[in-house]
Residue frames as a rotation matrix with the C-alpha (Angstrom) as fourth column:
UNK 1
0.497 0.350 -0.794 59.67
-0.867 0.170 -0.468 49.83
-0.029 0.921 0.388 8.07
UNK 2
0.832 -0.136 0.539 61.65
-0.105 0.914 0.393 46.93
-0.545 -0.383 0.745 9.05
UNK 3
0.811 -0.516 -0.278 64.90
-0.155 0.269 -0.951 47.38
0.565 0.813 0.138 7.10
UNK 4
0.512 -0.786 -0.348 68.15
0.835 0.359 0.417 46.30
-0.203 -0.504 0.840 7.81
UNK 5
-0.431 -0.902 0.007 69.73
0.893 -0.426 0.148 49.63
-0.131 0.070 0.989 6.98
UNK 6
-0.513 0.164 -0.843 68.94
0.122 -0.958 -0.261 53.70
-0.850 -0.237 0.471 6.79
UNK 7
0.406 0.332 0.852 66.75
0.829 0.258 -0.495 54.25
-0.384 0.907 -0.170 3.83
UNK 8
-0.705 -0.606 0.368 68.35
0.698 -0.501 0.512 56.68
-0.126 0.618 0.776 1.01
UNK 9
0.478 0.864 0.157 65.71
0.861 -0.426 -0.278 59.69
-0.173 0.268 -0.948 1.46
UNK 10
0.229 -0.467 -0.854 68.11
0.262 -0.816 0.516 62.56
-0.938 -0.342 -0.064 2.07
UNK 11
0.808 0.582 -0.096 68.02
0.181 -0.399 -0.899 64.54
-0.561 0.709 -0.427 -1.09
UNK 12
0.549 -0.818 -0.168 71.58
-0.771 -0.574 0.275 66.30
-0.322 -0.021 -0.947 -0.63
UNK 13
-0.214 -0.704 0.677 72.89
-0.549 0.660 0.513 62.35
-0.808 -0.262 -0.528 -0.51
UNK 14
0.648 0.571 -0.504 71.63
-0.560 -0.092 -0.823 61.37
-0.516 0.816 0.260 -3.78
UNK 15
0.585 -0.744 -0.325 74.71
-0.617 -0.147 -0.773 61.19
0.527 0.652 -0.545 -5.82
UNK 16
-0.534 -0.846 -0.003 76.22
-0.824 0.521 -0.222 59.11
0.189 -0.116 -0.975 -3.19
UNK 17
-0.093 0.619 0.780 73.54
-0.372 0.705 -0.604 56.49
-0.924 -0.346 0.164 -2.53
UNK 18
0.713 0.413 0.567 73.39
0.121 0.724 -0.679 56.17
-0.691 0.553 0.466 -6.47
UNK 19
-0.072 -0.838 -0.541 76.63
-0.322 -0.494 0.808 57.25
-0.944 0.233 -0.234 -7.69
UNK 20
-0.854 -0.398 0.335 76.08
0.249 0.252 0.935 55.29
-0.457 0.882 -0.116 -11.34
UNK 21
-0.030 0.853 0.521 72.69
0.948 0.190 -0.256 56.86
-0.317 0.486 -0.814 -12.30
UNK 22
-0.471 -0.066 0.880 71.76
0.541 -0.809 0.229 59.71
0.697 0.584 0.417 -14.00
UNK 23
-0.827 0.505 0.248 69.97
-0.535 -0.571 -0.623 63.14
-0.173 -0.648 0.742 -11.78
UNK 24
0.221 0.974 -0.055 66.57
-0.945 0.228 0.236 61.92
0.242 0.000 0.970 -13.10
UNK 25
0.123 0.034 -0.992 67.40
0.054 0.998 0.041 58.51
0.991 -0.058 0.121 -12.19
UNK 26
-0.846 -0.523 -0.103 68.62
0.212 -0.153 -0.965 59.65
0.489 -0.838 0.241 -8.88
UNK 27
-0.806 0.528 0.267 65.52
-0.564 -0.550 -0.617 61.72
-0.179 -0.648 0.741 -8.19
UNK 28
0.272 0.962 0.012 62.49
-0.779 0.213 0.590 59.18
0.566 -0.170 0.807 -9.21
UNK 29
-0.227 -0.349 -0.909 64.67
0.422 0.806 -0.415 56.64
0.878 -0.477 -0.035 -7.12
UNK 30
-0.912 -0.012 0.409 64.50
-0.329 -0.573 -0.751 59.51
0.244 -0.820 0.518 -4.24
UNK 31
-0.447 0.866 0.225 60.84
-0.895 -0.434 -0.106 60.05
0.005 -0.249 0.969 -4.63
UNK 32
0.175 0.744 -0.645 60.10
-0.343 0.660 0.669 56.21
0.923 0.104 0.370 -4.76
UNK 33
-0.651 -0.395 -0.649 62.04
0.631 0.193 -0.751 55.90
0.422 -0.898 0.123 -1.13
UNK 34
-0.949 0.274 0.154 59.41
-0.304 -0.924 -0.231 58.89
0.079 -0.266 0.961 -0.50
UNK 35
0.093 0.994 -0.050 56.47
-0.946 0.104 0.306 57.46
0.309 0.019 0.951 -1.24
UNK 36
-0.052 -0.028 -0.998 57.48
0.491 0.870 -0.050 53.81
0.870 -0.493 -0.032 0.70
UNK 37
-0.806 -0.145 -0.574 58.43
0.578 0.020 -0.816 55.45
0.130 -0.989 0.068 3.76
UNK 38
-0.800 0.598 0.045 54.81
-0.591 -0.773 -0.229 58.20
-0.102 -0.210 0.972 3.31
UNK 39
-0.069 0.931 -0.358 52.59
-0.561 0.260 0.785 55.29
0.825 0.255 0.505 2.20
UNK 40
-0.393 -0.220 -0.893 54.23
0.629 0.644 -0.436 53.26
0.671 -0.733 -0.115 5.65
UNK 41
-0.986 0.164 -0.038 53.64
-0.070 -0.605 -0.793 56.41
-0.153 -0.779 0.607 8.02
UNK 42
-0.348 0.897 0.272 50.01
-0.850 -0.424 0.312 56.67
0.395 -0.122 0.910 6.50
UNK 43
-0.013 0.716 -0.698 49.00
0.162 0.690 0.705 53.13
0.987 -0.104 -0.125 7.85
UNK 44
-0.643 -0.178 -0.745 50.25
0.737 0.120 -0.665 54.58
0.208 -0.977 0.054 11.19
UNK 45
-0.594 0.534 -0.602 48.64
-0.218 -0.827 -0.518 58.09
-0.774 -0.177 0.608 10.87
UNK 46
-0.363 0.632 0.685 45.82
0.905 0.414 0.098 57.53
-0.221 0.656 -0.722 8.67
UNK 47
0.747 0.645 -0.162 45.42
0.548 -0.735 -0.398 60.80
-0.375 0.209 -0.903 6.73
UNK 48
0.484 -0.346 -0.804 49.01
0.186 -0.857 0.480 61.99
-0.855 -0.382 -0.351 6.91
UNK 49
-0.498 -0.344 0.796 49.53
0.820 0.110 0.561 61.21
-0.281 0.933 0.227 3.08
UNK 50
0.716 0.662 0.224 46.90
0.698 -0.687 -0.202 64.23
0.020 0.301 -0.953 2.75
UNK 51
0.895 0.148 -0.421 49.46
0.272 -0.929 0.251 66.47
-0.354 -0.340 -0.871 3.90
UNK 52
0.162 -0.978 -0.129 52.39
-0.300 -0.173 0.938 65.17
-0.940 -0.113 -0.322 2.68
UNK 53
0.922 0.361 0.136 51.95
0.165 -0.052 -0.985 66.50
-0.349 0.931 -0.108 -0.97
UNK 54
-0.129 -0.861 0.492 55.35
0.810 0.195 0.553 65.39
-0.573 0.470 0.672 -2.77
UNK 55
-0.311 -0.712 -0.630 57.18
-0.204 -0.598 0.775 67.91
-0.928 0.369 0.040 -4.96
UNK 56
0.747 0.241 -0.619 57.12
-0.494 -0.421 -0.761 67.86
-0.444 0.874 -0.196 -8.45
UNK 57
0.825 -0.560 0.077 59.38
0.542 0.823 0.172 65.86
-0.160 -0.100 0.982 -10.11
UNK 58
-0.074 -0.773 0.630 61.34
0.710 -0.485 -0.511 68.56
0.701 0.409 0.585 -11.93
UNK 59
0.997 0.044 -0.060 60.93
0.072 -0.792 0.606 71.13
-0.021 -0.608 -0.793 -8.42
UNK 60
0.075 -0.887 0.456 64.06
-0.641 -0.393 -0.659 72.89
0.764 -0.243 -0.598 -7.50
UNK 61
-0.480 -0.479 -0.735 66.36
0.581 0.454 -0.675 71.26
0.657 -0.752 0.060 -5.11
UNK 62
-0.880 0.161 0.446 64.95
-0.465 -0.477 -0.746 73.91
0.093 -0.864 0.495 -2.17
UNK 63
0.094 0.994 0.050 61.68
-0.884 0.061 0.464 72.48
0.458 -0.088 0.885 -2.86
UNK 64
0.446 0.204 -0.871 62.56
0.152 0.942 0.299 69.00
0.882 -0.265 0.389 -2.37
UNK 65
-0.709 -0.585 -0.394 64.67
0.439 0.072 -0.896 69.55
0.552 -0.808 0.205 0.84
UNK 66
-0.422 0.775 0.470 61.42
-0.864 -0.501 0.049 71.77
0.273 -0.386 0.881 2.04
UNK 67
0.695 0.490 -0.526 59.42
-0.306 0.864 0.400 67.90
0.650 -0.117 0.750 1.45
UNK 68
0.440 0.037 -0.897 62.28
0.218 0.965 0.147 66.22
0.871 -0.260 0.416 3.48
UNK 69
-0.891 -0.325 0.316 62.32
-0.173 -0.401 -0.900 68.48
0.419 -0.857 0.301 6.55
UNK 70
-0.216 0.870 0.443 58.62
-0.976 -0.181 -0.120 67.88
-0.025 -0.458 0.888 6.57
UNK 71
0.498 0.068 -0.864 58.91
-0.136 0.991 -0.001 64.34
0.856 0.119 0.503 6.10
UNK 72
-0.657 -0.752 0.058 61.83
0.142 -0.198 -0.970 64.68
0.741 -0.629 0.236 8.98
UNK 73
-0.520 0.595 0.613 59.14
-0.851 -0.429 -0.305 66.77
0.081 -0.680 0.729 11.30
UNK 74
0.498 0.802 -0.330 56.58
-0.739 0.591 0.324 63.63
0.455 0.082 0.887 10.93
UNK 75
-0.015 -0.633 -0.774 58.96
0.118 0.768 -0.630 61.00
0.993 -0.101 0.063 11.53
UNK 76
-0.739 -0.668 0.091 59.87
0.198 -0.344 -0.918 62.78
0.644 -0.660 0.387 14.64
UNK 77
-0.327 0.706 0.628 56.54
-0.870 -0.484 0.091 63.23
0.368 -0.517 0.773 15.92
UNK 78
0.577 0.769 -0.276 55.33
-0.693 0.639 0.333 59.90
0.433 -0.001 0.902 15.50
UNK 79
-0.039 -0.547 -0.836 58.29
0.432 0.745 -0.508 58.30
0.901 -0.381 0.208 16.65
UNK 80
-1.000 0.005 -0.030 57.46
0.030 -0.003 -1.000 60.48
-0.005 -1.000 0.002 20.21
UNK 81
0.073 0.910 0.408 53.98
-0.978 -0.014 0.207 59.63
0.194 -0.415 0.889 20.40
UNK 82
0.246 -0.245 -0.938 55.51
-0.098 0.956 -0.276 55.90
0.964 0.160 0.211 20.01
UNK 83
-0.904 -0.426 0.021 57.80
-0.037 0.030 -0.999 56.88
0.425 -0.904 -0.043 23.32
UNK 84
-0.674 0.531 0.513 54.86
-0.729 -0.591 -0.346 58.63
0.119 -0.607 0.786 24.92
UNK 85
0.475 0.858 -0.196 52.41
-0.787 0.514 0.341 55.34
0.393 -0.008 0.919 24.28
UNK 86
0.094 -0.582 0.808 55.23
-0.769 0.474 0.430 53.12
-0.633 -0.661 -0.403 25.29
UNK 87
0.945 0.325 0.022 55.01
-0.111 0.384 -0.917 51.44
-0.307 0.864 0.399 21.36
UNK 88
0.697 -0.678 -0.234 59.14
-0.566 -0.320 -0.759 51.98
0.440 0.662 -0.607 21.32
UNK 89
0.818 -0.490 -0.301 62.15
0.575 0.699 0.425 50.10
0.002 -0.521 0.854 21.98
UNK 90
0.950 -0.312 -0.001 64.79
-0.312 -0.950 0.014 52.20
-0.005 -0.013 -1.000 23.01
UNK 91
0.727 -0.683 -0.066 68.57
0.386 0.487 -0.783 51.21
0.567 0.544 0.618 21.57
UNK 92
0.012 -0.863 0.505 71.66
0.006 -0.505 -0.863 52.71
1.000 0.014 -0.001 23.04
UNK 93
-0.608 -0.647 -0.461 72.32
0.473 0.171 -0.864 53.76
0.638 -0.743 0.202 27.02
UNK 94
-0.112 0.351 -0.930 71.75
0.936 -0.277 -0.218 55.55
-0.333 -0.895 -0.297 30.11
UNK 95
-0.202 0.071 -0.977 72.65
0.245 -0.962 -0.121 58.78
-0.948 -0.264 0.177 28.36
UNK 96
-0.492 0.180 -0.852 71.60
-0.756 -0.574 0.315 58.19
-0.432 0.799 0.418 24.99
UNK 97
-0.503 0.262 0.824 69.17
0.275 0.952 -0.135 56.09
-0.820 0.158 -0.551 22.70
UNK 98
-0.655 0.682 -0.326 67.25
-0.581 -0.179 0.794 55.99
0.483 0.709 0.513 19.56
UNK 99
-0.361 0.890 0.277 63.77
-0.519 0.055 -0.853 54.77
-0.775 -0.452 0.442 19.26
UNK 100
-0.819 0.397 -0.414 62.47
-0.452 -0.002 0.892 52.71
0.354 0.918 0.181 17.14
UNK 101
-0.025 1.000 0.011 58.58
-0.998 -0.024 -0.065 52.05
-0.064 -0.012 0.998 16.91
UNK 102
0.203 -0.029 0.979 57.31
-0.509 0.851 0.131 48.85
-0.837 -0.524 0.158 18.19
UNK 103
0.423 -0.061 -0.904 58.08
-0.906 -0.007 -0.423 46.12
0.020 0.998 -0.058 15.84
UNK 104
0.640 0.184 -0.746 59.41
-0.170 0.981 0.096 42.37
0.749 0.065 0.659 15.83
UNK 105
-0.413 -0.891 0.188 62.18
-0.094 -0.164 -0.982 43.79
0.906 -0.424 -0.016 17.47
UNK 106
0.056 0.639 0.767 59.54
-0.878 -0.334 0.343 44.54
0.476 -0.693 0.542 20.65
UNK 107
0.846 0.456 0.277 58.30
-0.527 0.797 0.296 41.33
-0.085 -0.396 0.914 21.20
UNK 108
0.606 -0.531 -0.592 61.69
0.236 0.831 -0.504 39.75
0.759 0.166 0.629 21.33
UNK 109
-0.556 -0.717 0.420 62.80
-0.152 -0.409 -0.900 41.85
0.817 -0.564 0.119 23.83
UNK 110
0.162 0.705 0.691 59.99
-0.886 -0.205 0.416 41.66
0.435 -0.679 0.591 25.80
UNK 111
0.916 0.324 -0.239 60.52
-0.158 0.836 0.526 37.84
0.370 -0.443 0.816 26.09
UNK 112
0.036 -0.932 -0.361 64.08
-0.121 0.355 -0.927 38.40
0.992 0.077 -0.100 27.33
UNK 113
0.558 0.640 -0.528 64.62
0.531 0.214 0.820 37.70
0.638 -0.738 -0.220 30.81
């Protein structure tokens, strides 16, 4: 998604990502970081907004943490079909890296020499 920092989706981390709002402020902030980062994935997977039917607003906390393991699971797939197509730029070392899906980042590496 091109940000310059982790996006606030993690449910549990609420309270510290918005420490001066109220819970319901906390949680339609949550669920609008939900629906940026589900309406981004659907332009990659075209369909996967079908499956990824959002909570309720007022669900129990298990419910939402149910949505962001399955939001979690997606991520994680698409970000190895990225490896697997060669669409990723891999960050870190010999024995470790992250991935991140092609992006401006790509093409600026590519033109290093």
């Amino acid at each position: 998604m091109r940000t310059e920092k982790r996006l606030p989706y993690k449910q549990s981390k609420t309270r510290n990502y918005w420490p001066t709002d109220n819970p319901a402020g906390r949680r339609t902030k949550l669920f609008r970081t939900w629906r940026a980062i589900v309406t981004a994935l659907d332009d990659e997977l075209s369909g996967i907004s079908d499956y990824l039917q959002f909570p309720a607003l007022g669900a129990p906390s298990w419910q939402l943490k149910a949505f962001e393991d399955m939001l979690d699971a997606v991520i994680c797939a698409w970000v190895g079909i990225c490896v697997l197509e060669g669409t990723s730029v891999p960050f870190g070392d010999d024995t470790s890296a992250i991935w991140i899906p092609q992006s401006a980042l790509l093409s600026s590496r590519r033109s290093r020499p």
